[in-house]
DSSP file (Angstrom, degrees, kcal/mol; ACC not computed):
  #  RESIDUE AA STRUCTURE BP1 BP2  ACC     N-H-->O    O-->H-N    N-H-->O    O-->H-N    TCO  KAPPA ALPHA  PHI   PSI    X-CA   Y-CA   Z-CA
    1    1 A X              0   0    0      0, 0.0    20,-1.2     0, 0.0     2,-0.3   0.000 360.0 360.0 360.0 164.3    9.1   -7.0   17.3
    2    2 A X  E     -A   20   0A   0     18,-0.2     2,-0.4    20,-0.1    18,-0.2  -0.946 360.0-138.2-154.6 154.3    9.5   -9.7   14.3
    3    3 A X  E     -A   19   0A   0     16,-2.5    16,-1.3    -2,-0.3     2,-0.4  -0.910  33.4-166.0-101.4 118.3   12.4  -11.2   11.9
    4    4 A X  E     -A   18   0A   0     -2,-0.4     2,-0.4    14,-0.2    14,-0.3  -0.968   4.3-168.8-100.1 138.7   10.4  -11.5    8.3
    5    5 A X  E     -A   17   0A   0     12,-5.2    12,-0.9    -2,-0.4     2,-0.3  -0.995   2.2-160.9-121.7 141.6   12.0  -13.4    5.9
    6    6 A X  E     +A   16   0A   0     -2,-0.4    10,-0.2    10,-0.3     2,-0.2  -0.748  14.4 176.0 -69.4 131.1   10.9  -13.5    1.8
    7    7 A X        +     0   0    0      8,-2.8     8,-0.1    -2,-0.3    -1,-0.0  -0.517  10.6  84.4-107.7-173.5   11.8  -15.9   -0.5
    8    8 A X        -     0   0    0     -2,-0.2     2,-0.2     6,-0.1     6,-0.1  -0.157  63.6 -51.9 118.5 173.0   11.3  -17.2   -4.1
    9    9 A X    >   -     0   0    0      4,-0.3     3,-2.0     1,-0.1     2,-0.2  -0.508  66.3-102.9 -93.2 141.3   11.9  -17.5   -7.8
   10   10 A X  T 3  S+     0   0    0     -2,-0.2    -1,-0.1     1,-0.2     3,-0.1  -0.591 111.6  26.8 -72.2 146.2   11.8  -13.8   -9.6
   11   11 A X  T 3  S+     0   0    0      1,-0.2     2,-0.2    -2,-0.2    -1,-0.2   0.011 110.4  98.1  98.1 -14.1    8.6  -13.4  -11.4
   12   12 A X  S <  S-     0   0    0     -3,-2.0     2,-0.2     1,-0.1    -1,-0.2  -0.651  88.9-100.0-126.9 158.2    6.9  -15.8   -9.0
   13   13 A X        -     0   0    0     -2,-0.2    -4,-0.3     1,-0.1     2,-0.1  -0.567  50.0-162.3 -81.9 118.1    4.8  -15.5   -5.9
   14   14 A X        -     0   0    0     -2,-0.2     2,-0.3    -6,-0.1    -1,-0.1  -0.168  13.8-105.2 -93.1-147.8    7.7  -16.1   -3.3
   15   15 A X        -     0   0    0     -2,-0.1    -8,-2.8    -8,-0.1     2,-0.2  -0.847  24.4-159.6-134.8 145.0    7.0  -17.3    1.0
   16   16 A X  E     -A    6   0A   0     -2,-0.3     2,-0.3   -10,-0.2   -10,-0.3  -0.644   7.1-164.2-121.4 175.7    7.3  -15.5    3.5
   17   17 A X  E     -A    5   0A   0    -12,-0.9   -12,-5.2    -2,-0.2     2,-0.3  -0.793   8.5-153.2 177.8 133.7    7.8  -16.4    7.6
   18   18 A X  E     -A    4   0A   0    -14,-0.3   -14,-0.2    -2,-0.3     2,-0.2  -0.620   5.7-168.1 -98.5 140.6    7.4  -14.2   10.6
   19   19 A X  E     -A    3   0A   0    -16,-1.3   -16,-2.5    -2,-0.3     2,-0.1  -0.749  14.8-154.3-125.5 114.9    9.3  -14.7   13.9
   20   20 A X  E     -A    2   0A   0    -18,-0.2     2,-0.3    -2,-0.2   -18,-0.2  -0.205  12.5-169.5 -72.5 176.5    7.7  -12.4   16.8
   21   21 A X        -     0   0    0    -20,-1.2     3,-0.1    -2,-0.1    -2,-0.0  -0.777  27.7-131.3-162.4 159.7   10.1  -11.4   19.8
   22   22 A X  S    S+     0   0    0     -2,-0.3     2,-0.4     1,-0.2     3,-0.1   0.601  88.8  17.4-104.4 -28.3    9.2   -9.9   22.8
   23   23 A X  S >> S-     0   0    0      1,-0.1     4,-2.1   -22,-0.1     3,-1.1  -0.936  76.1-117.8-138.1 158.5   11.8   -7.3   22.7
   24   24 A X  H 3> S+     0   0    0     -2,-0.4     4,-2.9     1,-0.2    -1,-0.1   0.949 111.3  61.3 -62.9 -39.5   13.9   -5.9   20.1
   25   25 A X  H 3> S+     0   0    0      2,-0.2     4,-1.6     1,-0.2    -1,-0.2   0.698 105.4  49.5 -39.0 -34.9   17.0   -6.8   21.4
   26   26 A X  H <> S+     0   0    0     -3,-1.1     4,-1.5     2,-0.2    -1,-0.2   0.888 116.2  46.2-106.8 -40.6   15.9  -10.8   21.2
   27   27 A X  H >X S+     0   0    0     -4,-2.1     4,-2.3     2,-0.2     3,-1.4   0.992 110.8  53.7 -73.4 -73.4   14.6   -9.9   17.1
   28   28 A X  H >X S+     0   0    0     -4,-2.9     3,-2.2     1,-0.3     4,-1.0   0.674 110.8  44.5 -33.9 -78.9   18.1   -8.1   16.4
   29   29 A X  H 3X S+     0   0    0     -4,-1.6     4,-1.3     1,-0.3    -1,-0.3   0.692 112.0  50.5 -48.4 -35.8   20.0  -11.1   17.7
   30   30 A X  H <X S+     0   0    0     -4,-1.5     4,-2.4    -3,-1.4    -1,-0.3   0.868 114.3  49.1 -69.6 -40.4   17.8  -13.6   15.6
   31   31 A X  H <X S+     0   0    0     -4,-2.3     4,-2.4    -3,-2.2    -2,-0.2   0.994 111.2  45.1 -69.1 -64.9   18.4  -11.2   12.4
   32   32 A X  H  X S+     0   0    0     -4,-1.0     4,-3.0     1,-0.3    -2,-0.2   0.699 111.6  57.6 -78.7 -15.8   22.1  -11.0   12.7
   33   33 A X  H  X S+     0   0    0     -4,-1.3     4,-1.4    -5,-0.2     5,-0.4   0.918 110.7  41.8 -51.7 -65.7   22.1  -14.7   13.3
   34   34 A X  H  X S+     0   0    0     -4,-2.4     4,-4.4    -5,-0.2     5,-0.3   0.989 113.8  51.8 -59.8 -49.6   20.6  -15.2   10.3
   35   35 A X  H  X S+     0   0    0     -4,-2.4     4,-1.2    -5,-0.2     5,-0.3   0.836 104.2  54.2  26.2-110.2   22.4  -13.0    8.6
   36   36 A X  H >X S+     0   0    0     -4,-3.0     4,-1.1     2,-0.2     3,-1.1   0.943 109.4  47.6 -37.5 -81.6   25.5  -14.2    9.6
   37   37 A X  H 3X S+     0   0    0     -4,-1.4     4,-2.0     1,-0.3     3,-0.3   0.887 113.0  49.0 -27.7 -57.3   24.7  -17.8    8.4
   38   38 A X  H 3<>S+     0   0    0     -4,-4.4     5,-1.2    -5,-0.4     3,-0.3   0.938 113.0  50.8 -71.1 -35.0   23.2  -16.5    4.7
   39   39 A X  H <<5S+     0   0    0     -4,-1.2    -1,-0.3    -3,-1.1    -2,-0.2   0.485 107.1  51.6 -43.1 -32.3   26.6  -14.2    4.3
   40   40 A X  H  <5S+     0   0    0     -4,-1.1    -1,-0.2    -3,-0.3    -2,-0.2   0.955 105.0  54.0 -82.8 -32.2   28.7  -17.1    5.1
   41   41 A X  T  <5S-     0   0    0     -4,-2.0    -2,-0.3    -3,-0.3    -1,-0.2   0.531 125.2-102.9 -70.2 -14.4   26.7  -19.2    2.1
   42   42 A X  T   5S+     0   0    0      1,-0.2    -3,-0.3    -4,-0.2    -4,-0.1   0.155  73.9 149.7  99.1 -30.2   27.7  -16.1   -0.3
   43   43 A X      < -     0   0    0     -5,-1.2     2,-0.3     1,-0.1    -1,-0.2  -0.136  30.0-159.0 -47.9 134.8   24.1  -14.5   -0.2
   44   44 A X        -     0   0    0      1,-0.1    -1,-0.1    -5,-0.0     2,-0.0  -0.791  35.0 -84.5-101.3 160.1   23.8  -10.5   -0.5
   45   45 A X        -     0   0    0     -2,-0.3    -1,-0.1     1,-0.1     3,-0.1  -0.264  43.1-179.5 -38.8 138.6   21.0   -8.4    0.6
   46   46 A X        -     0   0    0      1,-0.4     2,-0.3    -3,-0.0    -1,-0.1   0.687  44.2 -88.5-114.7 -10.8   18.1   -8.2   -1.9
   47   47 A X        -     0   0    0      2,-0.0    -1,-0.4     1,-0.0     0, 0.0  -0.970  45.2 -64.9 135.5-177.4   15.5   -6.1   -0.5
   48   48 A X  S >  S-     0   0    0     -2,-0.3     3,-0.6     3,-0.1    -1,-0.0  -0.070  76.7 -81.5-131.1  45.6   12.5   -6.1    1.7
   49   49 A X  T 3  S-     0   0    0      1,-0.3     2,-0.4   -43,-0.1     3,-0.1   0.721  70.1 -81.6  91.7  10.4    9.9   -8.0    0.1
   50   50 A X  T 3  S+     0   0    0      1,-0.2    -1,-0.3     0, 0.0    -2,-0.0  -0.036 102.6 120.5  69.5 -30.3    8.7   -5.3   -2.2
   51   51 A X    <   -     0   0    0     -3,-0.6     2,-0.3    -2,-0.4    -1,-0.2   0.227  65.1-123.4 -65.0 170.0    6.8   -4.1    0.8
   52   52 A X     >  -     0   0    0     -3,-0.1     4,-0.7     1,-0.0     5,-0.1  -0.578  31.5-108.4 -87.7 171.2    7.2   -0.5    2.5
   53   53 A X  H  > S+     0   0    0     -2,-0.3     4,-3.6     2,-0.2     5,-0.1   0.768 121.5  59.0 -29.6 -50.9    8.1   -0.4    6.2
   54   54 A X  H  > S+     0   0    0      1,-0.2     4,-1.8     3,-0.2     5,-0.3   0.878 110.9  52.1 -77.1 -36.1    4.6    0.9    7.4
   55   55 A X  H  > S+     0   0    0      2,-0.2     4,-1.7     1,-0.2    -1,-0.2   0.872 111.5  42.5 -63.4 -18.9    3.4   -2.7    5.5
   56   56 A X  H  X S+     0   0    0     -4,-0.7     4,-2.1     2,-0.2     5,-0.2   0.849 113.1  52.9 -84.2 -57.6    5.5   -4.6    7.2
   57   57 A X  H  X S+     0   0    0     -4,-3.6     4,-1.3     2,-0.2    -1,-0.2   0.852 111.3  43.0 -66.7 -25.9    4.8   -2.8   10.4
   58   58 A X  H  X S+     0   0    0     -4,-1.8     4,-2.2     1,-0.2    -2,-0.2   0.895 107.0  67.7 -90.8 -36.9    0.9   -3.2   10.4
   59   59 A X  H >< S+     0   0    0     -4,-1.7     3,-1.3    -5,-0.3    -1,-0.2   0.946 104.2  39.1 -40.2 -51.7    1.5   -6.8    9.2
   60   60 A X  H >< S+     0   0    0     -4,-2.1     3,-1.7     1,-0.3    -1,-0.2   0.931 114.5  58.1 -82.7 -37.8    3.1   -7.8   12.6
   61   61 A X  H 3< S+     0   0    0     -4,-1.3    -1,-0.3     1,-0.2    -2,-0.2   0.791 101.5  52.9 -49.3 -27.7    0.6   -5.7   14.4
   62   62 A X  T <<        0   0    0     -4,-2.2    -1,-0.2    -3,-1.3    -2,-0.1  -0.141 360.0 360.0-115.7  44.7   -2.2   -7.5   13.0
   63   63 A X    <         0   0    0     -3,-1.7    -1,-0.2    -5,-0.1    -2,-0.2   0.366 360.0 360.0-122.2 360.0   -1.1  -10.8   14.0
C-alpha cells in the first residue's frame, strides 16, 4: 500500500511523492496524519492527481 501526494502551480507540471507501507492499516494512519495537518492549515481536498485509480494502482506496483 502507498500514500501519494501531488503538488503544484495549475497549468504547470506539478511533483509528486510516494510513501510504500507494508499494510494498509500503517498507509491509512500516514494519510489521515497528513490530512489532519493540511486541514488544520485551511487546505480542502483537490483531487487525485488527474490520474484514475487503476494508474495509480499499477504505479505503486511497478515500483
Amino acid at each position: 500500500m502507498a500514500v501519494v501526494r501531488c503538488w503544484g502551480r495549475i497549468g504547470k507540471r506539478g511533483c509528486e511523492k510516494s510513501e510504500v507501507f507494508a499494510t494498509e492499516r500503517e498507509a491509512a494512519s500516514r494519510f489521515l496524519v497528513l490530512a489532519r495537518r493540511k486541514h488544520q492549515k485551511g487546505y480542502r481536498p483537490a483531487g487525485n492527481c488527474g490520474k484514475t485509480r487503476e494508474a495509480l494502482t499499477h504505479e505503486v506496483r511497478t515500483r
